[in-house]
Kinemage of the C-alpha trace (Angstrom):
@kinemage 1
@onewidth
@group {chain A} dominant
@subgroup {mainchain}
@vectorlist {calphas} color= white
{ca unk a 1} P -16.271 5.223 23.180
{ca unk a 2} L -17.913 4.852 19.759
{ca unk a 3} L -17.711 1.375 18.197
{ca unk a 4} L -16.984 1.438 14.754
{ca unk a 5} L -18.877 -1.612 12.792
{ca unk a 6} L -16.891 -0.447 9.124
{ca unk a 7} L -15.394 1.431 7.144
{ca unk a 8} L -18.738 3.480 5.075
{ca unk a 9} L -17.089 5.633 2.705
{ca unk a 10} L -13.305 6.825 1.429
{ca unk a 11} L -12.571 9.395 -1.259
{ca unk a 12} L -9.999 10.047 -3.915
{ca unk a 13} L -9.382 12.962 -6.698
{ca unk a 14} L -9.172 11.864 -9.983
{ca unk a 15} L -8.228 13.775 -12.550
{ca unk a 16} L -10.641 12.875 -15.325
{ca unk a 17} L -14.028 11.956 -14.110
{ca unk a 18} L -15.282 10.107 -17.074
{ca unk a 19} L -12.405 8.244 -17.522
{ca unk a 20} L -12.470 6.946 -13.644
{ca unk a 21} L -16.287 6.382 -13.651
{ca unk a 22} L -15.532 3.588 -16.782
{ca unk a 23} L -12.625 2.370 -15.090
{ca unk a 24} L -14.484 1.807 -11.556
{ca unk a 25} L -17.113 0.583 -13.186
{ca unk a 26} L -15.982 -1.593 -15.931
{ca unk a 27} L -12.937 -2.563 -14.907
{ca unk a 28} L -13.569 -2.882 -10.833
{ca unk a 29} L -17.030 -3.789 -11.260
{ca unk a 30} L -18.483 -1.055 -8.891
{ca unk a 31} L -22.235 0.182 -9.483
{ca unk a 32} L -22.312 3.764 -10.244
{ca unk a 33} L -24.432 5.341 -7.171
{ca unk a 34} L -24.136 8.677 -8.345
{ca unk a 35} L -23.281 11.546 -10.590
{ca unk a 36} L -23.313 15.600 -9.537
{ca unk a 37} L -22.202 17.255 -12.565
{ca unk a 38} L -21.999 21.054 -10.835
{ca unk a 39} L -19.665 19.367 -8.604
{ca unk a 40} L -17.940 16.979 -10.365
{ca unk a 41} L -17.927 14.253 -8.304
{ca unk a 42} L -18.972 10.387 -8.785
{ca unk a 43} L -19.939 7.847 -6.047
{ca unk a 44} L -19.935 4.026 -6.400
{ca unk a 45} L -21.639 1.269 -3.983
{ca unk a 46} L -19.311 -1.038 -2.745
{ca unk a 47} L -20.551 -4.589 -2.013
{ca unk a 48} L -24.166 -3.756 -2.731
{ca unk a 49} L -26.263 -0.505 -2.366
{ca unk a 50} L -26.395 1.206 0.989
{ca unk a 51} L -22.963 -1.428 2.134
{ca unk a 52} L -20.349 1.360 2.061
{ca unk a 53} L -19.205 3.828 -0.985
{ca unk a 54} L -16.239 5.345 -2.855
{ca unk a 55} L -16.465 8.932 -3.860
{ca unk a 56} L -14.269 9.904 -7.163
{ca unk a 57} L -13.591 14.088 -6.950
{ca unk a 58} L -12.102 15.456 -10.099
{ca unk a 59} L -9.608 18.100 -9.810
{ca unk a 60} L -8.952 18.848 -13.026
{ca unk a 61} L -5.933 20.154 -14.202
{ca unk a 62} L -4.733 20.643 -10.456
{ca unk a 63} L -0.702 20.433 -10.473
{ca unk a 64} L -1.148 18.871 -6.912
{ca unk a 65} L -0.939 14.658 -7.583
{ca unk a 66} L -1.484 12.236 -3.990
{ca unk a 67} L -1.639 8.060 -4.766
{ca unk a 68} L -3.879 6.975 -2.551
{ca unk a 69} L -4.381 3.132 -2.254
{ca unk a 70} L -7.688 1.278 -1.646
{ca unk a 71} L -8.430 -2.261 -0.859
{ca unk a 72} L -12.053 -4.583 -1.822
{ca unk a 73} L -12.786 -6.861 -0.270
{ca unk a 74} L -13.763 -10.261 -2.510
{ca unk a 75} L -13.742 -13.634 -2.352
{ca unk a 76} L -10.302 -16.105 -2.858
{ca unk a 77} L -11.982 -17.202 -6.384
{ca unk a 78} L -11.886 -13.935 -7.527
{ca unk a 79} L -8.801 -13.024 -6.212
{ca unk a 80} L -6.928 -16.031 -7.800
{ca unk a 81} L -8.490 -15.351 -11.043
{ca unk a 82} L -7.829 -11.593 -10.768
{ca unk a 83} L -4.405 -11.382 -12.722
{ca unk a 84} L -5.828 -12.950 -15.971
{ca unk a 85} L -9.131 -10.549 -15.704
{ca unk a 86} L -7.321 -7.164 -15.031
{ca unk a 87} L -4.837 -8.226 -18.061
{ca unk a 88} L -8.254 -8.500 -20.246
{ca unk a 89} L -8.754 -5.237 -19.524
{ca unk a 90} L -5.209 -3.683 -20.507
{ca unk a 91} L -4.836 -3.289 -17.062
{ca unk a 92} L -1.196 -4.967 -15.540
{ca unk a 93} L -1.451 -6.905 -11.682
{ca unk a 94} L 1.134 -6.296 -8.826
{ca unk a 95} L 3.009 -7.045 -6.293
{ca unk a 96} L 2.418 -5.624 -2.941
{ca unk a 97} L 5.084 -2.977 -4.044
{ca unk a 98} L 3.772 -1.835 -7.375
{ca unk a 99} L 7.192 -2.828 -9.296
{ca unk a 100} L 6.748 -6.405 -10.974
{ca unk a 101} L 3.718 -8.000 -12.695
{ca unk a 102} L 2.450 -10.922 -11.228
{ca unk a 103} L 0.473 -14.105 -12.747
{ca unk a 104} L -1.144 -15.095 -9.209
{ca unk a 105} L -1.563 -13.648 -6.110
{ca unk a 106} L 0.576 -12.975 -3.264
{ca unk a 107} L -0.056 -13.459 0.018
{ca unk a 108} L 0.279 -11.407 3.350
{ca unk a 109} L 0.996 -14.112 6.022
{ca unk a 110} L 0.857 -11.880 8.830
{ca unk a 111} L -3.435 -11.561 8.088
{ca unk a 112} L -3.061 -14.306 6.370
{ca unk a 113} L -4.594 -12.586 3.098
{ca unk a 114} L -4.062 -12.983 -0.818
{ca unk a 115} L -3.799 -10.176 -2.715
{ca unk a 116} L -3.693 -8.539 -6.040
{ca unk a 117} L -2.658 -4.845 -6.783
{ca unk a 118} L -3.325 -2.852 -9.425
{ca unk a 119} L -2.895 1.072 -10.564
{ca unk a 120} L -6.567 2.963 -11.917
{ca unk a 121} L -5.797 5.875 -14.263
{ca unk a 122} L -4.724 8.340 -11.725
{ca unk a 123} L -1.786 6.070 -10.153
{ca unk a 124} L -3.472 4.755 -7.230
{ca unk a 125} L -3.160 1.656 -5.552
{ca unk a 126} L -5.816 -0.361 -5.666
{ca unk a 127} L -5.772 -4.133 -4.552
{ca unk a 128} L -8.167 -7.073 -4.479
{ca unk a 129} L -7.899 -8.708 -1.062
{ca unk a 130} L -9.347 -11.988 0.472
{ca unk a 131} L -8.257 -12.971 4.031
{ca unk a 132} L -7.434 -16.654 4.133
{ca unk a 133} L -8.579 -19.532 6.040
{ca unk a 134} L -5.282 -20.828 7.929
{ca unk a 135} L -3.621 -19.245 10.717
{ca unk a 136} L -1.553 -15.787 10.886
{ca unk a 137} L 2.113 -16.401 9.988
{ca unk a 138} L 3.963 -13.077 11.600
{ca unk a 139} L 6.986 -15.321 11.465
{ca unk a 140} L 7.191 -15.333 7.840
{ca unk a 141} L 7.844 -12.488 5.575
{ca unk a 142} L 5.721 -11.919 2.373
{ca unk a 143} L 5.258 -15.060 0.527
{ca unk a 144} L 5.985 -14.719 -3.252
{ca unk a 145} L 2.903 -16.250 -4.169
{ca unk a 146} L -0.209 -17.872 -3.471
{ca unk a 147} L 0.863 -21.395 -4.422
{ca unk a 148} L 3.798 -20.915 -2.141
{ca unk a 149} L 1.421 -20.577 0.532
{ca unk a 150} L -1.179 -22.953 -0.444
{ca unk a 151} L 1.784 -26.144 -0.938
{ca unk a 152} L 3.403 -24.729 2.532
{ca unk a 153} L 0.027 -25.489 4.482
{ca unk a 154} L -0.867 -28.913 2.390
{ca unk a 155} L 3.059 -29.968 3.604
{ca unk a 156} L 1.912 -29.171 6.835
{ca unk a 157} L -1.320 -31.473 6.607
{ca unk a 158} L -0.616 -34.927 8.684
């Protein structure tokens, strides 16, 4: 068996490629890798040159529509402060489901991870993700929020 160290690359269509390359750029902060024209396709580094890549593929007018969702990786600073930087870029944070705003993140107890979501012009799911430092919860369902989590673990502290 082949052991897989990552995850190198994932793709998504877009349908307008200049509007995703400013939005992946300026908005998710990804460095713009590179540009075919003639095929009219972008790529991005993701967590530095040569670390892994997302490829955006326009397809135009193309009736066919699939949302896609992509996670990055960050750290828990960025995370937390994620919600008040997407909304200074007109762009609204979510819930795990995609159907209520947040003002912090939520958190997956199961990982554990916090997490931010967020929709890029096309309708795709993308999140900010940073697995925590405490223990898996399976036992618990999806906390609401981040503070729910953080003041269940410093109740827990002798």
């Amino acid at each position: 068996m082949v052991q897989i160290n990552g995850l190198y690359e994932t793709h998504l269509t877009v349908s307008n490629l200049e509007e995703s390359i400013d939005f992946y750029r300026d908005v998710v902060g990804l460095e713009l890798a590179h540009k075919i024209p003639a095929r009219d396709v972008a790529f991005f580094w993701i967590g530095g040159r040569e670390r892994s890549m997302l490829g955006l593929w326009s397809i135009h007018s193309s009736p066919m529509q699939m949302k896609l969702h992509t996670a990055f990786q960050t750290s828990l600073e960025q995370v937390l402060q994620a919600p008040d930087y997407l909304r200074s870029k007109g762009v609204i944070p979510l819930n795990l489901s995609g159907n209520a705003e947040i003002d912090q993140p939520i958190v997956l107890p199961w990982m554990p991870a916090a997490s931010v979501y967020f929709r890029d012009p096309d309708g795709h799911s993308l999140e900010y993700i940073a697995i925590l430092p405490e223990p898996p919860r399976p036992d618990l369902s999806a906390m609401a929020t981040y503070a729910e989590w953080r003041d269940l673990h410093q109740n827990a502290q002798p």
